[in-house]
C-alpha positions in Angstrom: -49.4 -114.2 122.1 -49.1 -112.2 118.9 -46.4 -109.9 120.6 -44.3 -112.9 122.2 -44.2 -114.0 118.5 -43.1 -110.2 117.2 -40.7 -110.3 120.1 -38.8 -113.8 119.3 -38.8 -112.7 115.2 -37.0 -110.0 116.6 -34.5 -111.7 118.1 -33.9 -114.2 115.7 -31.6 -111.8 113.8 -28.1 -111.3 113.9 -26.6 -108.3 115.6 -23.5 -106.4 114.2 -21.6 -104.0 114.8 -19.9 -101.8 112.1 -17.3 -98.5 113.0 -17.4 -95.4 110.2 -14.3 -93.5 111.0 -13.3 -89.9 109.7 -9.9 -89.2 108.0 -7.5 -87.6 110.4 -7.2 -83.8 111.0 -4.2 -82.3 112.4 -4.8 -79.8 114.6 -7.8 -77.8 116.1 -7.2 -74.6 117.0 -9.4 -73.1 119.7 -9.7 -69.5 119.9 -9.9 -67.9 123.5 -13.0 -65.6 122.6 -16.5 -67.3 121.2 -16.3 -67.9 118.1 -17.8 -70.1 115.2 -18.1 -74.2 115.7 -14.7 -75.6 115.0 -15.2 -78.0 112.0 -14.1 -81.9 112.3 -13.9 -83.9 109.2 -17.1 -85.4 108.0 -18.0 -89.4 109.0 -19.6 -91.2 105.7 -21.9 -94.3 106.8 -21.7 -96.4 103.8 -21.9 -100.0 102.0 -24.5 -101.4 104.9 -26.0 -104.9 104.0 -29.1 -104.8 102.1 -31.9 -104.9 104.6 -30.1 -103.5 107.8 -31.6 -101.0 110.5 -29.7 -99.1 112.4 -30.3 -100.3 115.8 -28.2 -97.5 117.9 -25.5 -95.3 116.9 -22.9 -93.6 119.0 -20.3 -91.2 118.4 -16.3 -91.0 119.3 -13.9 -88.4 119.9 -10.1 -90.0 119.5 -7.4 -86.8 120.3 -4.1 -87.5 120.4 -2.8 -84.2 122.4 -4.2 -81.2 124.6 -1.8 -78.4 124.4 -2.2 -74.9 126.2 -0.1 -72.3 125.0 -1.9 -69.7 127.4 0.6 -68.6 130.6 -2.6 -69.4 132.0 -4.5 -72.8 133.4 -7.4 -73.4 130.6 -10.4 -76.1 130.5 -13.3 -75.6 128.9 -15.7 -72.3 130.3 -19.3 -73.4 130.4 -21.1 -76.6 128.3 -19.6 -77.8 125.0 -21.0 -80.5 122.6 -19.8 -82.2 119.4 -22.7 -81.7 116.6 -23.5 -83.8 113.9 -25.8 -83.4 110.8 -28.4 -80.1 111.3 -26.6 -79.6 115.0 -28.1 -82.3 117.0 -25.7 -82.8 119.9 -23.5 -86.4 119.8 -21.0 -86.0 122.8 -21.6 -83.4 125.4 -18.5 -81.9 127.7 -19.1 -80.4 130.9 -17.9 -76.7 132.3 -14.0 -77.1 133.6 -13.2 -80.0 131.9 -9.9 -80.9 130.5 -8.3 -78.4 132.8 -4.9 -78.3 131.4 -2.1 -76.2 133.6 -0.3 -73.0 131.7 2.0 -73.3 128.8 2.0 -77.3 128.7 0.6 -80.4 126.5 -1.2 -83.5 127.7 -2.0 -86.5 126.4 -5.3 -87.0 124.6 -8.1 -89.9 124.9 -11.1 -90.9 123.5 -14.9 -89.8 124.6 -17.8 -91.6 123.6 -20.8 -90.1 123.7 -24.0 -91.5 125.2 -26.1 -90.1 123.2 -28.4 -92.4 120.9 -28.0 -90.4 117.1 -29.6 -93.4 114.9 -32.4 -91.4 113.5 -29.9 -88.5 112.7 
């Protein structure tokens, strides 16, 4: 009985949702040999109500363009992620994709990651 009642106090709160967004960056260049991460401009989660838990967190990727100036098809060679805070993962790209043919631009998209990063 006593975790019926813990379960129904828990539900007897309000859900929101709230959307931190960074300022815009340009461009990001990608080198063709390994190199350091790429920095993305930081995401400040502020002014929450008083009280509030973060029940689950999620991160976005908005691009606006893909452009391959290689006279070669490109796409990403082997697993890539989007890190946040002490490089805990927050969207993960596969090998081969966004395959992009030689010399051209695409248009971009958004990914959203799956992966929970409350506790981060």
């Amino acid at each position: 009985m006593n975790w019926i009642q813990r379960l129904l106090g828990r539900f007897d709160r309000q859900l929101f949702t709230m959307d931190f967004w960074s300022l815009p960056q340009e461009e990001v260049a990608i080198p063709a040999a390994p190199a350091a991460d790429q920095p993305l401009p930081s995401v400040t989660v502020e002014d929450l109500p008083d009280g509030a838990t973060i029940v689950r967190a999620i991160a976005m990727f908005k691009f606006r363009m893909v452009e391959n100036s290689n006279p070669a098809p490109n796409k990403l060679a082997g697993a890539q992620e989007i890190q946040i805070a002490a490089s805990v993962d927050a969207i993960n790209f596969v090998a081969d994709q966004f395959t992009i043919a030689a010399e051209t631009r695409e248009g971009g998209d958004v990914i959203i990651g799956a992966i929970d990063i409350a506790a981060t």
